[in-house]
C-alpha positions as CSV (number, residue, x, y, z in Angstrom):
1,X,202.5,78.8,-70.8
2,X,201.0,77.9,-67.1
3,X,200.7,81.2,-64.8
4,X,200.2,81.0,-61.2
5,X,199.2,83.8,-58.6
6,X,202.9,84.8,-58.8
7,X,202.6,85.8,-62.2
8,X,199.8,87.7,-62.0
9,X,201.2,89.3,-59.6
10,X,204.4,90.7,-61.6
11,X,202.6,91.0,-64.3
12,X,200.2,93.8,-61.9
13,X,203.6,95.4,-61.0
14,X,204.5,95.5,-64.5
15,X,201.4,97.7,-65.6
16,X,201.6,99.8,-63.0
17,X,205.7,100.5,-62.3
18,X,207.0,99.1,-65.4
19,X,210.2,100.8,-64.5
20,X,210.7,98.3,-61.7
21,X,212.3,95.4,-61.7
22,X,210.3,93.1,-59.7
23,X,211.9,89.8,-60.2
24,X,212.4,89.4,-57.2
25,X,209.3,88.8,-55.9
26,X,208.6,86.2,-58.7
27,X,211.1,84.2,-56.2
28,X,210.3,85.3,-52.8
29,X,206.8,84.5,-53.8
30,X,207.2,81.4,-55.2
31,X,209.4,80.3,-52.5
32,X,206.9,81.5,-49.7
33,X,204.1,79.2,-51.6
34,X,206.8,76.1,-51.3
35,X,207.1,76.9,-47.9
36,X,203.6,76.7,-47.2
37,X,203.7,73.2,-49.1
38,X,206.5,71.5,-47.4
39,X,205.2,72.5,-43.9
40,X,201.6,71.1,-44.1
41,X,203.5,67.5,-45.5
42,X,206.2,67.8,-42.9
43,X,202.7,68.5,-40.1
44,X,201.5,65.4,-41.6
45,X,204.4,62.9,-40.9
46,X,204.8,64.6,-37.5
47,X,201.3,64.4,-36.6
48,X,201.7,60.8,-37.4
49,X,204.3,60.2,-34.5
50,X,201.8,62.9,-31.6
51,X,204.5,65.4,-32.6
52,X,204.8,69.1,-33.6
53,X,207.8,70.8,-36.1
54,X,209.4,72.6,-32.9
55,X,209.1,69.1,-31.0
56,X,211.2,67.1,-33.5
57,X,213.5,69.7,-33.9
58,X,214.3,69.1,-30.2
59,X,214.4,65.2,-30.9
60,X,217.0,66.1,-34.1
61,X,219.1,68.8,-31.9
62,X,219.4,65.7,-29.3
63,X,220.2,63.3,-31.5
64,X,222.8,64.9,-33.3
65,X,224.6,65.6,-30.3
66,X,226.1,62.3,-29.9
67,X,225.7,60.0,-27.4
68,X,224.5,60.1,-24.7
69,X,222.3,62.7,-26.7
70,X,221.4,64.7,-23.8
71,X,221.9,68.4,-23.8
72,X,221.1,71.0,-20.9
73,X,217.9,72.9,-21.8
74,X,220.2,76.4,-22.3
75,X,222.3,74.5,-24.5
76,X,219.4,73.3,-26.5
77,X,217.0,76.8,-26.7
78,X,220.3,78.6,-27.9
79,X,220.7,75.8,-31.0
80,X,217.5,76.1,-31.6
81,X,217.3,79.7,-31.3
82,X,213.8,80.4,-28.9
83,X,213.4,81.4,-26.1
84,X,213.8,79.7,-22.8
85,X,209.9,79.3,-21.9
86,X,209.6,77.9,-25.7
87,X,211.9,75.2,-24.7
88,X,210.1,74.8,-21.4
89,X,207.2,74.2,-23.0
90,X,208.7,71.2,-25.9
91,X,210.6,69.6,-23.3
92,X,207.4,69.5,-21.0
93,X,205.3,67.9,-24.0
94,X,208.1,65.5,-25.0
95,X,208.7,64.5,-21.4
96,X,204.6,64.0,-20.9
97,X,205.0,61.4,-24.1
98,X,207.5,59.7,-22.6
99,X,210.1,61.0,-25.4
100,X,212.9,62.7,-23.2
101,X,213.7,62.6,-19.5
102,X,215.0,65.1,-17.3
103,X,218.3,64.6,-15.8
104,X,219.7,66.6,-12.7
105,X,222.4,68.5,-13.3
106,X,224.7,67.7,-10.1
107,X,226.8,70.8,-10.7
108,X,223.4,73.0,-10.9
109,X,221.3,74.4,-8.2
């Protein structure tokens, strides 16, 4: 049977607190080490395009909102739950790459 650092892991807590179900962790562990995984592969394709993760999720938040895919940036920082100098700081970087552009809100001072 193939073990990974998970199961040596449990199999730690099982010596030493047999009485405790630990199962658990088996998952969280093994779902915090696919985590890890899919983000370096997902950095790859977006360091591909100049992007980061938060940077696309902008991009997919703007996209999704139906034409004419433009969202004001309080709109967007509460989808994407972060803060507002967070989103500052994406739209700056996706405006310098000539991804988004800043439009005037007529209605705003």
């Amino acid at each position: 049977m193939n073990t990974d650092p998970v199961d040596t892991i449990l199999a730690q807590w099982q010596t030493e607190r047999p009485d405790l179900d630990v199962s658990p962790m088996g998952i969280i562990g093994r779902m915090g080490r696919l985590t890890k995984h899919l983000e370096r592969a997902l950095q790859a394709v977006f360091s591909d395009f100049d992007l980061q993760g938060g940077e696309f999720d902008v991009l997919a938040t703007l996209r999704r909102s139906s034409q004419p895919y433009q969202l004001s940036p309080t709109m967007l920082f509460n989808t994407l739950m972060i803060s507002s100098g967070t989103m500052t700081h994406r739209i700056d970087r996706l405006e310098q790459a000539g991804l988004v552009q800043r439009i005037p809100d007529p209605g705003d001072r």
